[in-house]
C-alpha angles and dihedrals in degrees: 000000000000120000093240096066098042116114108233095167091111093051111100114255092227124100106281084243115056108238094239093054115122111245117242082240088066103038089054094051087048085063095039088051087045094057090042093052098048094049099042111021117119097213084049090237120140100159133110103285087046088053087053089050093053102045107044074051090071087042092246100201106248103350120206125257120276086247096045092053091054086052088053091049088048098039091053089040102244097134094113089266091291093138123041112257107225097213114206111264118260119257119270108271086016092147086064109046109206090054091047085053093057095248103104124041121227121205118210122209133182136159118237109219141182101052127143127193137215097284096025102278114153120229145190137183132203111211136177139175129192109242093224111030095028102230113174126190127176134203122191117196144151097250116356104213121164094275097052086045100047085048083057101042085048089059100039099055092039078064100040110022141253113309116207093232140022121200128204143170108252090269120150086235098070103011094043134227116351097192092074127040122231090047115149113167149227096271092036081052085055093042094062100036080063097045090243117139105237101216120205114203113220112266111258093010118130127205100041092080099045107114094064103031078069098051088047086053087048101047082049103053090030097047115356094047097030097063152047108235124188093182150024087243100053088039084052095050090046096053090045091061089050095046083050089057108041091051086048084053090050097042089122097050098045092056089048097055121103121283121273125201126253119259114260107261112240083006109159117168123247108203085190095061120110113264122244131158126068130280121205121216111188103210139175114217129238122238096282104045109269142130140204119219128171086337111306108106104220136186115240110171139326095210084061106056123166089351124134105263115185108225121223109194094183104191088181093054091031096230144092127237127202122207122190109226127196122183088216090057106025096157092058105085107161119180103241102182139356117207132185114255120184107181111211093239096214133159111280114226119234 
């Protein structure tokens, strides 16, 4: 829209800063006052009433009040931790950084369990939503297993395109066997096919599901708690309406998100063909620094216990990277160790 036809009636006529507000200049020379004070003073006080002594000692033009001064140490945090500092939260996708920049689209899935049915008859639902875009999709059956995901992924991004990554749980759905190492399944297997990066959230971790957890929350209280339904086939139609509208409602948001990529014309996926491409396992370390990871347990590094590290399996290098990840520092993102990976390429069995 261009600026000369938007309506700015309802905007305050006021300047957009209030003209009694303290100047970043001046907050950040109450804290420096502040460090100086408690290293150097001679009465050893550092506290609100010392910083208006100094620096109405160096005849600071206008300083600010004694109380204003105790709002600026507690709003920049620099009260000794005796009150909790709310950070601000990390950016969606922080733990991959090209997705947390906005340039690559992730697209979340998750299976819905647990449901019955009027008559007894046991039902599931896969769902998934794009982090970005939000792009939901739904899919009721009566079991969900890999084959009947990797059949719905298949037509939803022939729809949609290509996303860069695809995030799961560590279901074996999705994952594949636990009970061997070296397992990669069947929609890993799709995933790279596709040159997407399959990404695996940490077990027992909260937050990095939470795009489609809500949606889940959302498709149960809007269509599996809302009706009454007496088969598969009513409960499906009614989640497709609500699929229609809720992408009509986030049309907007949808367009804005970031490109994917078109499906591959006459594509058909080859389970036998030899892997190449990465997959990312988002684990958290044990005590002493390791790391398990399809099922090698692996040491990463001592000085990193018990922190969030972001796994590369790269089946093209041949080698795994680890990168140590922190939410109060999501941009930092430093390698800690490299280590050699050489995948058995056997035949998968369908």
């Amino acid at each position: 829209m261009r600026l000369d036809r938007v309506e700015w009636s309802d905007r305050p006529r006021g300047p957009c800063l209030p003209g009694n507000k303290t100047s970043l200049e001046l907050e950040d020379l109450v804290l420096r006052l502040r460090r100086e004070l408690k290293d150097t003073s001679a009465l050893g006080e550092f506290g609100a009433a010392a910083i208006l002594r100094e620096l109405e000692h160096r005849h600071v033009d206008k300083p600010p009040s004694l109380r204003t001064i105790g709002r600026i140490l507690e709003r920049r945090g620099a009260l000794d931790g005796r009150k909790r500092i709310r950070r601000p939260p990390p950016p969606r996708g922080w733990y991959l950084l090209d997705v947390a920049a906005g340039h690559a689209e992730l697209d979340c899935f998750d299976i819905i369990e647990g449901m019955v049915i009027q008559g007894g008859h046991a039902v599931e639902a896969l769902t998934g939503t794009s982090l970005h875009g939000g792009l939901v999709a739904t899919w009721v059956q009566q079991t969900i297993t890999a084959k009947i995901a990797v059949r719905a992924l298949v037509e939803h991004w022939r729809c949609f395109g290509l996303p860069a990554y695809a995030q799961f749980d560590n279901d074996t759905i999705f994952q594949g066997a636990h009970h061997h190492p070296d397992s990669i399944g069947r929609v890993s297997r799709l995933c790279l096919a596709l040159g997407i990066v399959p990404v695996f959230t940490p077990p027992q971790e909260t937050g990095f599901q939470a795009a489609i957890e809500n949606f889940n929350g959302r498709w149960e209280a809007k269509v599996w708690n809302r009706f009454r339904h007496h088969s598969r086939q009513a409960l499906r139609r009614r989640s497709d309406r609500f699929i229609t509208a809720h992408r009509r409602r986030a049309a907007a948001r949808i367009e804005a998100a970031p490109h994917r990529e078109p499906f591959p014309v006459n594509w058909q996926l080859d389970l036998q063909a030899e892997l190449q491409g990465c997959l990312v396992f988002l684990r958290r370390t044990t005590a002493k620094g390791g790391v398990t990871v399809l099922g090698h347990t692996l040491s990463v590094d001592h000085h990193w216990p018990n922190r969030l590290v972001r796994a590369e399996v790269d089946l093209t290098e041949r080698c795994i990277r680890f990168y140590a990840l922190r939410r109060r520092e999501p941009t930092y993102q430093p390698l800690l160790k490299q280590v050699p990976y050489e995948f058995p390429q056997r035949r998968f069995h369908e």
